[in-house]
N, C-alpha and C positions, 0 to 999 in steps of 0.2 A: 414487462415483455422486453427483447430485446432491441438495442436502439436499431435503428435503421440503416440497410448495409451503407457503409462507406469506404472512399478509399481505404486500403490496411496502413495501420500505421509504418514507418519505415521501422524496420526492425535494424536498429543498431546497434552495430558489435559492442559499442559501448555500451549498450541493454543486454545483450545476450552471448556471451560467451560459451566454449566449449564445457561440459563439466564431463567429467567427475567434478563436476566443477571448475576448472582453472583460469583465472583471468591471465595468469603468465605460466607457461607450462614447464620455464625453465626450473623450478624446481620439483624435485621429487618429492612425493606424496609421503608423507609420513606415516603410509599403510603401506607402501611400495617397500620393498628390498632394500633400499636406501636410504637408512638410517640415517647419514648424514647431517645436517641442518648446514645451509648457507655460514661462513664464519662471523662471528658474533651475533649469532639468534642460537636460542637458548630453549629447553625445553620445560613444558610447563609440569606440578607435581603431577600425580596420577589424581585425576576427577573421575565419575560416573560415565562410560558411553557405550556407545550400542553394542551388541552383542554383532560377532563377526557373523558378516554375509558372503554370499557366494559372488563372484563376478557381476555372473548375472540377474541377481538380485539389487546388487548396486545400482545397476544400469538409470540413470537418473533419467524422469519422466521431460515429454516437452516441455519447456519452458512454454509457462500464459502469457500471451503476448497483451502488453495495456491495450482497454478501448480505443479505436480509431477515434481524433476529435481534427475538428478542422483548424483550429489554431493554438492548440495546449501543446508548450515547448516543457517537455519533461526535463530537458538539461537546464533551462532556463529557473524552473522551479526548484532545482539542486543548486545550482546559481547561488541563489537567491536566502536558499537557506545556508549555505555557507556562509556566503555574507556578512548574514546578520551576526552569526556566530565568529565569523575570525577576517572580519575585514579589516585589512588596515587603514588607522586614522588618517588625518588629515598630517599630524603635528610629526609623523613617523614615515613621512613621504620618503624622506631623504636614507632612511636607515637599511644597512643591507645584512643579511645575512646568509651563509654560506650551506643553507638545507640543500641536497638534490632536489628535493619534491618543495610540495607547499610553498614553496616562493611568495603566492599572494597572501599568504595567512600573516596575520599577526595577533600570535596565541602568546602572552606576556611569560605566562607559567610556564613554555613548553621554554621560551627562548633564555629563559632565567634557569629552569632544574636541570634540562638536555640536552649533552652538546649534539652540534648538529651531525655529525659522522656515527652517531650509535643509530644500531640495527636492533629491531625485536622481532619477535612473535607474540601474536595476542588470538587468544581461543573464543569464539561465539559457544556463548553456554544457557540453555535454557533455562531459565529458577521457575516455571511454571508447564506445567502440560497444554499443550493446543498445538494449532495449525499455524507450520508456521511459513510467512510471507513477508518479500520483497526483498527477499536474495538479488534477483536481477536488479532492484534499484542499487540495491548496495553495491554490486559491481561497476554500476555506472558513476555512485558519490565516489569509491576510491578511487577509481581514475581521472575524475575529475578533480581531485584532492592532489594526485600523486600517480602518475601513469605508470608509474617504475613498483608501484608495490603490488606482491601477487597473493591472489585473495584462492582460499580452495573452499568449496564446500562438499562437505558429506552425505547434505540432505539439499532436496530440490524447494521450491513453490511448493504446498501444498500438501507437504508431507507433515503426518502426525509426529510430535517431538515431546519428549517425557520429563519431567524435572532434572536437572543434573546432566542431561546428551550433550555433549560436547558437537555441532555440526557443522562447523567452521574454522579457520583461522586465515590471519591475515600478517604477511612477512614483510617486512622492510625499514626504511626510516620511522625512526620509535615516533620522531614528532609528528610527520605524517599520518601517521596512525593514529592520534591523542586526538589532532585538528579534526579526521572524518569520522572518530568516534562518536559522540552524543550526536552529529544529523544522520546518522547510520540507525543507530539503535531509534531514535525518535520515528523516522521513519519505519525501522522493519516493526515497532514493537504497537505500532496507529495498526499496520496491515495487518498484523499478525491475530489482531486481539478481532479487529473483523472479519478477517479468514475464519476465526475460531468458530466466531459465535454463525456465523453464514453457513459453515459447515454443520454446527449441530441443528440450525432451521432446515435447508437442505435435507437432513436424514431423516425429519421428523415429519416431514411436509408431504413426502414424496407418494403419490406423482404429481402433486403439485409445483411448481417451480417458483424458489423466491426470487425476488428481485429485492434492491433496496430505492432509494428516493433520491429526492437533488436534494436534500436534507445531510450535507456532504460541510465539513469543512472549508471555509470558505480560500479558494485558492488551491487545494489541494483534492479538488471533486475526481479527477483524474486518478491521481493514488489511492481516493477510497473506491472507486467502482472496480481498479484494478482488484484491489483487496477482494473484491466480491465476488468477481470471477475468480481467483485464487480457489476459497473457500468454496466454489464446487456453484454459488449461483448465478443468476442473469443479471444482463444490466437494463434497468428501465431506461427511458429518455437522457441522454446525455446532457441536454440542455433546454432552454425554450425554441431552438431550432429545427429541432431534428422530430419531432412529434407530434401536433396540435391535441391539447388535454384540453377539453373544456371541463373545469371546474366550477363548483356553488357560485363563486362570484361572477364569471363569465354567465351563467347560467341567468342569476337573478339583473344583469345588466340587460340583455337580450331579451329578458322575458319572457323565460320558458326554454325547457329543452329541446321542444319541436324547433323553435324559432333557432335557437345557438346554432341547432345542428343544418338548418336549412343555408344558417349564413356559412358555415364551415365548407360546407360543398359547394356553391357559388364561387366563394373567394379560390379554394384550391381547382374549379374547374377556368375560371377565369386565370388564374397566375397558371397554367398544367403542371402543378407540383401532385406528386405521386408520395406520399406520406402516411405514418398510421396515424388511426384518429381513434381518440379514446374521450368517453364523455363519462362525468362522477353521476353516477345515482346512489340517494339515501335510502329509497323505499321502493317498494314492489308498483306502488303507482308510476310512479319516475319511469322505471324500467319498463314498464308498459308502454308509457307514454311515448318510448325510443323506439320500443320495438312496432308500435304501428307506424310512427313516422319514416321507419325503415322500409317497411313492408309497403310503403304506397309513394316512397320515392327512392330514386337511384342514391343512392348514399357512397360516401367514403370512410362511412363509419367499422373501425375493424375491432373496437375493443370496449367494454363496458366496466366500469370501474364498480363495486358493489361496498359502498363505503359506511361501517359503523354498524353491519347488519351483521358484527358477532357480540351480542349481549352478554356482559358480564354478569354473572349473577355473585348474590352475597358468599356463599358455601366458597369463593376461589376458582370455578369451574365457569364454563360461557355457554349460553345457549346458539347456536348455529343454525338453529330451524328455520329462520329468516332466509339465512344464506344459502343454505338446500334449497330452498322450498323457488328462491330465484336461477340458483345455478339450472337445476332444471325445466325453469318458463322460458328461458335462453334458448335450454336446448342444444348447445352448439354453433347457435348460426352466427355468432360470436365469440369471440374469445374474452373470457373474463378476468379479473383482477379483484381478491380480496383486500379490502386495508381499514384498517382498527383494529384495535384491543389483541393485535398479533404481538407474542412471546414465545420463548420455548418450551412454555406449559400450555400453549393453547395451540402451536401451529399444527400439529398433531389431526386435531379437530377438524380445525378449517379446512385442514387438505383432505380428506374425507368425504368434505361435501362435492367435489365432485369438480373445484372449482379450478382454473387454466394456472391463473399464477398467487402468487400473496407477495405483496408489499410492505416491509416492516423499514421504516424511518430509523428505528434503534438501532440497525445493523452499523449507523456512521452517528447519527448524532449524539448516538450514549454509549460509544463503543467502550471497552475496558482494555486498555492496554497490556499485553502479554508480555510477562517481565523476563527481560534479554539480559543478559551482561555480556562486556568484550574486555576480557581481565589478561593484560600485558603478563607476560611469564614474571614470577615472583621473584627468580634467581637472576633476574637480569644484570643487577648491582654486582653483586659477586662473581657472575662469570666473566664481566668485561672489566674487571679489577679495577673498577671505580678510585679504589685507593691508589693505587698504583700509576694511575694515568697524569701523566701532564697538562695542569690546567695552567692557562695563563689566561688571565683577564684582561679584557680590552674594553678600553673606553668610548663610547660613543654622547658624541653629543648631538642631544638632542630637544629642537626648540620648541617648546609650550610658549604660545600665543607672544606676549613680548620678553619674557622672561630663557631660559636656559635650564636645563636639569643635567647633570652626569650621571649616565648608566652603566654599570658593569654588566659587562657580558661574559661569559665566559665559554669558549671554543676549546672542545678537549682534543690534543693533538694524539697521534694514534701512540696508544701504549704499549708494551714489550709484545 
């Protein structure tokens, strides 16, 4: 179900930009009249892409704005993954190089093959069909990479995308580009692959509504639930805050579900927190046993979890008669939640019976990543006459622990 209102998150230009996509508008569109390209970005050969649309069919949909969380810093966790990827050491404190962008990166490969004044274009290219997500993060890794590069997309959040659709590119310093490359694509290709699979439960479920779990990579629970709203479903409990779930273990501590649930309402009438309350049941007895305890006391119970009562059988198929046969002793007077032996050959079923939402764990912790590539124009070498440029080598020194290394660098001075 979904989590509990909260403040909205702030919605940052750095999160969400105008599109046709444009994180900088100063370039023309390469669908627009203006053929042009920025001088030294280069066009890439002709690849597969979408069949021309009308204006108004371009029109790109709202941007999904992430779950509201009380203290998850989404720039923090961009941060974070740059970092790991292009921090610089300790022993290269001293070393400067003359990039516009990426200043804090130190990518050894980028600073050794590219001089720091070459410009490119690189095109976002599907190699697989699904749903694809977290364009707006991407917007935010480039500017956090490189404020000066401008990113265009062709297709929104959530839009279906074919093998070979070209529905991106990204303009500027080549090295800037190489450093926010792999945490771009790691990220969009995590969301994309749960978008995918979220969308196809979603289609199959309905009118039931999926949710997924806190069954979420760890650190990155925020970008998988986004992913989930992406792909068209809800988000359950953000965290152990935002929902009281009594679960088997809670259950068996307390001594029964009458008992869990009498102490649930006590403590939330005592603290006056106003919260949903969901409790797991296995069996039709369980589920009884909540519903009389409901029926002869004031409760704050709003949700009933109905767990493991879809039977798989040998033939590949599930039996669901369990979970009918509950959804309607319910009645309504609750809102329910299936969870187990839920896939895209069985969510079909389950939503069938009758039942409010389904929760599938798979949607994050066995996601399959949707395969992206961000491939730099091929001709880049030959239109900026590589040969032809002035390289001079510069030396830098630079000190490892008590010892000394000499580094060649090389800075290409602008060529004819």
């Amino acid at each position: 179900m979904p989590a509990i209102p909260t403040a909205p998150a702030p919605c940052p230009a750095r999160f969400l930009l105008a599109r046709r996509h444009s994180l900088h508008a100063s370039y023309p569109s390469p669908c627009s009249n203006h053929q042009r390209l920025p001088p030294g970005l280069l066009r890439l050969p002709a690849r597969p892409q979408a069949a021309p649309m009308s204006a108004e069919a371009r029109a790109p949909a709202p941007p999904v704005a992430p779950p509201a969380h009380p203290t998850y810093d989404l720039k923090a966790v961009i941060a974070l993954a740059l970092a790991e990827d292009a921090r610089r050491p300790s022993y290269a404190a001293n070393y400067v190089h003359t990039s516009v962008g990426c200043h804090r990166s130190w990518d050894v490969s980028c600073l050794a093959t590219i001089p720091s004044d070459v410009e490119a274009k690189a095109t976002f290219i599907a190699k697989a069909d699904g749903v694809i997500a977290g364009i707006s993060l991407a917007d935010m890794i480039f500017n956090q990479v490189d404020p000066s590069l401008k990113v265009e997309w062709f297709e929104s959040d959530g839009n279906y995308v074919h093998k070979g659709l070209q529905f991106g590119k990204v303009y500027g310093c080549a090295r800037s580009i190489i450093v926010a490359e792999r945490v771009v694509l790691n990220f969009m290709q995590r969301m994309s692959g749960i978008a995918t699979l979220t969308k196809a439960m979603t289609d199959a479920a309905c009118p039931a509504c999926i949710l997924e779990t806190r069954k979420t990579a760890p650190g990155l629970r925020l970008i998988d639930k986004w992913a989930v709203l992406i792909g068209g479903g809800k988000n359950h409990r953000l965290g152990l805050f935002d929902m009281v779930m009594i679960k088997d273990n809670h259950i068996s501590v307390a001594g029964g579900i009458a008992n869990a649930m009498r102490s649930v309402d006590q403590f939330l009438q005592k603290e006056k927190l106003t919260i949903p309350v969901e409790v797991e049941t296995r069996t039709i007895e369980e589920v009884t046993d909540l519903l009389k305890y409901a029926a002869e006391n004031k409760t704050s119970l709003t949700h009933i979890m109905l767990d493991n009562m879809v039977v798989p059988l040998a033939n590949g198929d599930v039996d669901v008669s369990m979970l009918k046969d509950t959804v309607q002793l319910i009645n309504g007077r609750f809102e329910t939640e299936a969870s187990g032996n839920v896939t895209v050959d069985t969510v079909k079923k389950i939503g069938e019976t009758g039942v409010t939402y389904i929760s599938s764990g798979a949607l994050t912790h066995s996601v399959k990543a949707l395969d992206i590539s961000l491939k730099i124009d091929t001709e880049l070498a030959l239109q900026n006459n590589w040969q032809d440029r002035q390289v001079a080598p510069a030396f830098v020194s630079i000190k490892f622990g008590s010892w000394k290394s000499c580094v060649v660098r090389q800075e290409g001075r602008p060529g004819r």
